[in-house]
C-alpha positions as CSV (number, residue, x, y, z in Angstrom):
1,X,-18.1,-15.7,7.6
2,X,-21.6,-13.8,8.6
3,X,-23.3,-15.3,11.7
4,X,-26.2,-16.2,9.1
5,X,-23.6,-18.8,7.1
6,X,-22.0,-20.4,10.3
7,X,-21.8,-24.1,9.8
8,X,-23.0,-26.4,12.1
9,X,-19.0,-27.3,12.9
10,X,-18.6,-23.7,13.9
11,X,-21.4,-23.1,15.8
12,X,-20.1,-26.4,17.6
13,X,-16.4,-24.5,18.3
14,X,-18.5,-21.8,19.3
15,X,-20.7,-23.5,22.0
16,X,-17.2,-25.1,22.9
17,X,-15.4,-22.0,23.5
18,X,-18.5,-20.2,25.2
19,X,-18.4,-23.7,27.6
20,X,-14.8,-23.0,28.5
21,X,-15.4,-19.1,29.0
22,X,-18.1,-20.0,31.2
23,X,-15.8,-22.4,33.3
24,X,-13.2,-20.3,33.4
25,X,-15.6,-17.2,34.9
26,X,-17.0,-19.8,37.8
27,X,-13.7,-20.7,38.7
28,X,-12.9,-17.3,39.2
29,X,-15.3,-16.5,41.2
30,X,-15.2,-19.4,43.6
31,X,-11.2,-18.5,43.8
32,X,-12.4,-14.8,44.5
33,X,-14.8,-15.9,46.7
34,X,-12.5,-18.3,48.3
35,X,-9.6,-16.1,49.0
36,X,-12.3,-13.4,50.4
37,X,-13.7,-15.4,52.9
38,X,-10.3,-17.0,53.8
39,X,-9.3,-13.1,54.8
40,X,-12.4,-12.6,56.8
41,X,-11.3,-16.0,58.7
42,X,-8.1,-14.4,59.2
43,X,-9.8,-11.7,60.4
44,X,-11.9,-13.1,62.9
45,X,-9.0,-15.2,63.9
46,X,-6.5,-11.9,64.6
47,X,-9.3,-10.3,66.7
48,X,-10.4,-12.9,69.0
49,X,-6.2,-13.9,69.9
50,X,-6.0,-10.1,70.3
51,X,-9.5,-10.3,73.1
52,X,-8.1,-13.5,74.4
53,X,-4.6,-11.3,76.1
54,X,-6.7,-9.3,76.6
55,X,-8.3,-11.0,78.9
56,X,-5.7,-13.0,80.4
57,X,-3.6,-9.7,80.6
58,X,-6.9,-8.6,83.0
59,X,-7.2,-5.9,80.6
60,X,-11.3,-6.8,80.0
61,X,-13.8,-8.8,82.1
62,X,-15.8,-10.4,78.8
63,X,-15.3,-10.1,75.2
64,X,-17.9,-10.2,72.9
65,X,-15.9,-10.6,69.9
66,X,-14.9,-14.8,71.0
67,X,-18.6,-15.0,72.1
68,X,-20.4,-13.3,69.8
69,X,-23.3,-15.6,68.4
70,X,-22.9,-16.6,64.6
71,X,-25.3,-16.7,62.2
72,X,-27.3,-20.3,62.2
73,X,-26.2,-22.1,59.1
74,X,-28.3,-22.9,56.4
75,X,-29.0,-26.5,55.7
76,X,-30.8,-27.9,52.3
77,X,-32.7,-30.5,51.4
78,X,-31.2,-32.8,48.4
79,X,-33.7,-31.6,46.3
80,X,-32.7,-28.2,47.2
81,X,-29.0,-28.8,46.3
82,X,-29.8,-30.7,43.2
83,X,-32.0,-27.7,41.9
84,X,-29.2,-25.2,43.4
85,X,-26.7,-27.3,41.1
86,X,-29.0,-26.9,38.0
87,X,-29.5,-23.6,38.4
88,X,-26.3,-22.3,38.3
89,X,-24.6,-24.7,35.7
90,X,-27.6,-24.8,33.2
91,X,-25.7,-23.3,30.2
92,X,-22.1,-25.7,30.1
93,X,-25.0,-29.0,31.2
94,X,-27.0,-27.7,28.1
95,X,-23.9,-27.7,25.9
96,X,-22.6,-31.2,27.4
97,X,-26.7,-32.6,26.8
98,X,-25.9,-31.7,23.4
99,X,-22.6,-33.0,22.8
100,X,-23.6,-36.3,24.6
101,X,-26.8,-36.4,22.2
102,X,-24.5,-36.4,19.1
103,X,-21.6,-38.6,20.3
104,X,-25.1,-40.9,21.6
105,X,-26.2,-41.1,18.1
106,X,-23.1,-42.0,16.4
107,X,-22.4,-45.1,18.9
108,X,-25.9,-46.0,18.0
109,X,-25.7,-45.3,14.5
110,X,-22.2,-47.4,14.4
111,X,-23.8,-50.5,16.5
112,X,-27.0,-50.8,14.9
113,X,-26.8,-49.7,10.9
114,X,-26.3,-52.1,8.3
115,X,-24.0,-50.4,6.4
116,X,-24.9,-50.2,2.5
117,X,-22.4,-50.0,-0.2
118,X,-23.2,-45.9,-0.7
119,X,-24.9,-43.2,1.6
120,X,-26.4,-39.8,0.0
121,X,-27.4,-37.0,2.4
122,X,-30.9,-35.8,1.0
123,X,-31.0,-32.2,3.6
124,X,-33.8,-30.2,1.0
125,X,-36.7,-29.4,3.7
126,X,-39.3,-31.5,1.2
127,X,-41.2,-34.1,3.4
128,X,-43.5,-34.9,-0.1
129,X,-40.2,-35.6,-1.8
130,X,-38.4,-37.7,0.6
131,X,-41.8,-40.0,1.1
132,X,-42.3,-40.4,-2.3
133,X,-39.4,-40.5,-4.2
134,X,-36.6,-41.7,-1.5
135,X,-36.4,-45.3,-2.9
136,X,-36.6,-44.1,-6.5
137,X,-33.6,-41.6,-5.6
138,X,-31.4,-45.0,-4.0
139,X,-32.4,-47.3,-7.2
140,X,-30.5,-44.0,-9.6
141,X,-27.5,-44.2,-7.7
142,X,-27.9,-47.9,-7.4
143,X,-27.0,-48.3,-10.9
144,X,-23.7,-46.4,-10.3
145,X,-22.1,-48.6,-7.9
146,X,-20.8,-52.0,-7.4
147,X,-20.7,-54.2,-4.2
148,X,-18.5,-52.8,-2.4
149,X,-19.2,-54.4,1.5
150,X,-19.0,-57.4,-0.4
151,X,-22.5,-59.1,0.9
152,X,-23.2,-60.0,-2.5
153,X,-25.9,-57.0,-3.2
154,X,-26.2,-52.9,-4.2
155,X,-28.0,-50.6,-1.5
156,X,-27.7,-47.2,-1.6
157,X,-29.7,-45.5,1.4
158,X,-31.0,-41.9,1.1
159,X,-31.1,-40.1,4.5
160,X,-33.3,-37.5,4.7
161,X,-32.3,-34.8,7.0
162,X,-33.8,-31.6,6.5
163,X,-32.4,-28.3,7.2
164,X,-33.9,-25.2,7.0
165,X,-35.1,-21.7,8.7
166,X,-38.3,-23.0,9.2
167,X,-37.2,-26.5,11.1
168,X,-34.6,-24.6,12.6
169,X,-38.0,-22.9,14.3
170,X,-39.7,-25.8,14.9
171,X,-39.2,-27.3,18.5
172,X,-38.7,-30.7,17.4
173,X,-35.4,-29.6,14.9
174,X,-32.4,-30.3,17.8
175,X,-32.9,-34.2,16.6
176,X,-32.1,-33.3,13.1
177,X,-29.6,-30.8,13.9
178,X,-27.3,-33.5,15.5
179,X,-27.8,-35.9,12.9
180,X,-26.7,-33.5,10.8
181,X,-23.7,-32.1,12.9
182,X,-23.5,-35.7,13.6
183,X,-22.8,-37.0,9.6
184,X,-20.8,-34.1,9.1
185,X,-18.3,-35.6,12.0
186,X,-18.3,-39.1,10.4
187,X,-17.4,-40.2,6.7
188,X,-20.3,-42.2,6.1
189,X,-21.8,-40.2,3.2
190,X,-20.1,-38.2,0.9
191,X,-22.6,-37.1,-1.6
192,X,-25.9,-34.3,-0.8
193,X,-28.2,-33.1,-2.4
194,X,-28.8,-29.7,-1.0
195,X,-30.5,-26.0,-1.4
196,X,-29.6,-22.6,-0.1
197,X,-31.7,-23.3,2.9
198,X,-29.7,-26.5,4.3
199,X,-26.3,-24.4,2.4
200,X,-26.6,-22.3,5.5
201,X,-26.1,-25.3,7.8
202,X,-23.3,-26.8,5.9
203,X,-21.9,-23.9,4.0
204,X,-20.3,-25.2,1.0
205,X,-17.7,-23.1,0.3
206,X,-16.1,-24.6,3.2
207,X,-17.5,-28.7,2.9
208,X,-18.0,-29.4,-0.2
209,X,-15.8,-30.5,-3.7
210,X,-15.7,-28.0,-6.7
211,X,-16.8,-29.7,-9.4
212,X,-15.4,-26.9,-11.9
213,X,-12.2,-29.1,-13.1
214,X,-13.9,-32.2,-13.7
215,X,-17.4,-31.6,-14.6
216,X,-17.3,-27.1,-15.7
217,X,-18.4,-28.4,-19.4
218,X,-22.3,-29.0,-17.8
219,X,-24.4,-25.8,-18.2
220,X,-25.8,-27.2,-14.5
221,X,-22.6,-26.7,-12.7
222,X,-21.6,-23.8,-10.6
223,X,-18.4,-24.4,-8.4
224,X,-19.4,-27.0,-5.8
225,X,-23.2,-27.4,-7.2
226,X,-24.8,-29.1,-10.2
227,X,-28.5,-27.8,-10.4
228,X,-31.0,-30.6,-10.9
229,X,-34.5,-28.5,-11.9
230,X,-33.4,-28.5,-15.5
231,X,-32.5,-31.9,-16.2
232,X,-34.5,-35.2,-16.3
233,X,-33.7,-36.4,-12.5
234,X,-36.8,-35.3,-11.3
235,X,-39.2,-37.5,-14.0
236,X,-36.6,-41.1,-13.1
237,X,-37.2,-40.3,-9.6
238,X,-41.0,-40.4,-10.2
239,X,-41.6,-36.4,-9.2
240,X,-44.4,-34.9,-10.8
241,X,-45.9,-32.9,-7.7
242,X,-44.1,-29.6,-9.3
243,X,-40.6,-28.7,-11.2
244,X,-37.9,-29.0,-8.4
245,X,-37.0,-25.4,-7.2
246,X,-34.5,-23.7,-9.0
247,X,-32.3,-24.3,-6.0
248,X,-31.9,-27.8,-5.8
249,X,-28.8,-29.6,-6.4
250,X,-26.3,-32.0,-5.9
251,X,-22.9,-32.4,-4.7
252,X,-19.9,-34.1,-3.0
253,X,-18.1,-33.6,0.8
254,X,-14.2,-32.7,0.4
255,X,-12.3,-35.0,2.0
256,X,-11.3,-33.8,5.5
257,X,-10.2,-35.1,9.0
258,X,-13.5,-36.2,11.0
259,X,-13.5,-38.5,13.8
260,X,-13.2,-41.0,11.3
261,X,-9.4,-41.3,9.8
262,X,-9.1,-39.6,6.7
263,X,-8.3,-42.7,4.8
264,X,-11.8,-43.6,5.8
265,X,-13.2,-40.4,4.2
266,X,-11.3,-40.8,1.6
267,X,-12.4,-44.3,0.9
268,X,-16.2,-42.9,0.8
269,X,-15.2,-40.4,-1.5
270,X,-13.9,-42.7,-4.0
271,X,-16.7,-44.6,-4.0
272,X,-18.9,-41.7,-4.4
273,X,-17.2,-39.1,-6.3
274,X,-17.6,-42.1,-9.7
275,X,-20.8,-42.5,-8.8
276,X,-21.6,-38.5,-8.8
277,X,-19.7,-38.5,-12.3
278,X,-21.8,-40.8,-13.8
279,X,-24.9,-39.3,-12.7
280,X,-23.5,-35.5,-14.2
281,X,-23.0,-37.7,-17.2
282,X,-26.6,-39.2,-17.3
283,X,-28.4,-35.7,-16.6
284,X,-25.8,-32.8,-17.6
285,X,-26.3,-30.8,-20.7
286,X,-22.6,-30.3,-22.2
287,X,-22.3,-26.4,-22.9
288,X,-22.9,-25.5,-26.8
289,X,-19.3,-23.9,-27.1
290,X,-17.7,-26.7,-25.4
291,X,-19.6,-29.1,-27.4
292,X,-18.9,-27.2,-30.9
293,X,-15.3,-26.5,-29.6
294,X,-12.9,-27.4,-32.4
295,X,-10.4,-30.2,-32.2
296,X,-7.3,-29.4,-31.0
């Protein structure tokens, strides 16, 4: 995998692993430095036994070794230790802030969402789009679904988390990048709808379904990706700003171990992965020699 498609899972093991190496290096150090200065107490210790004989023995009058003045101790201020501390552990506190941040939002997310019956993950770097068109894209998948939290009514909420090179510049991206990293560690949502620039956050090759068994008859799909620019998605959705990009497209998480059980995950997928069928259904075009295939 190129350092350009890490996912943000890896780039998590990564910060992990640089964490530990970064640990491990301080304590070696302080052990280096520990064992360095015990030697020099040694030291100091051998040679003023050896002057205090010496002494006794008659051998010298004074010694300057046992009274030789030390060097005055520095003392600090708190605020002085407390910046000293900052200083010199900024990169594992930077990598703990983060971590903290994410596990933050997921006890937040857990205590204070209602949960709806299905989630989709809407990561295409379009503000226009998700402001205009994310209740029209929760009332399509609405009519794939039944109640299934059982409070008597279909919701289907569209998160809109963009990803992309150019919020990936902007100062104000870390929030999104842990609510992505952050979804990605859960099983609340199963189904995306994606582009290449959010495909380099959450590389599909690696997190996402092929739809090639099930649904390889639509002209739309390619592997784990059914391109929406072609069919009518855009016009239900209420869309008329431009075609969507070429791009564009939507598909389904594989089931994998998150923090969440994998009974859970699985659970979300089989709610979703219907729901993704009928909407292939609704807005694929069936492949001319499939569809003029003869009978077996």
């Amino acid at each position: 995998m190129s350092k350009k498609e890490d996912s943000v899972l890896e780039t998590a093991r990564k910060l992990e692993a640089e964490q530990q190496r970064i640990r491990e290096e301080q304590e070696a150090l302080a052990r280096e430095k520990e064992a360095e200065e015990r030697r020099a107490y040694e030291e100091q210790l051998r040679k003023e036994r050896l002057e205090l004989i010496r002494l006794k023995q008659g051998v010298i009058e004074e010694s300057e070794t046992i009274h030789e003045e030390h060097e005055e101790e520095k003392h600090y201020t708190l605020g002085q230790k407390i910046g000293n501390f900052f200083y010199h552990n900024k990169w594992w506190m930077g990598i703990a802030g983060f971590m903290a941040a994410v596990t933050g939002f997921l006890v937040w997310q857990a205590v204070t969402t209602v949960h709806p019956d299905m989630i989709v993950l809407l990561l295409v770097h379009d503000d226009l789009l998700n402001y205009t068109c994310n209740e029209q894209i929760s009332e399509v998948f609405e009519q794939y679904i039944e109640d299934e939290n059982g409070d008597g009514k279909v919701v289907v909420d569209v998160y809109y988390i963009p990803a992309s090179a150019e919020t990936a510049e902007q100062s104000g991206y870390t929030g999104d990048q842990t609510k992505l990293f952050a979804e990605f560690q859960i099983s609340e949502a199963c189904i995306v709808i994606s582009d290449e620039g959010a495909d380099t956050y959450i590389v599909p090759d690696h997190t996402l379904y092929n739809l090639e068994d099930d649904f390889g008859q639509y002209e739309e799909t390619e592997a784990m990706r059914f391109y929406l620019s072609d069919t009518d998605f855009a016009k239900d959705i209420g869309w008329d700003e431009a075609p969507l990009d070429k791009d564009i497209y939507i598909g389904i998480r594989s089931v994998r171990k998150t923090m969440d059980s994998i009974e859970k995950m699985q659970k979300t997928f089989d709610i979703s992965y219907p729901a993704l069928g009928k909407f292939i259904e609704q807005y694929g075009h069936i492949e001319e020699a499939t569809e003029n295939a003869p009978a077996e």
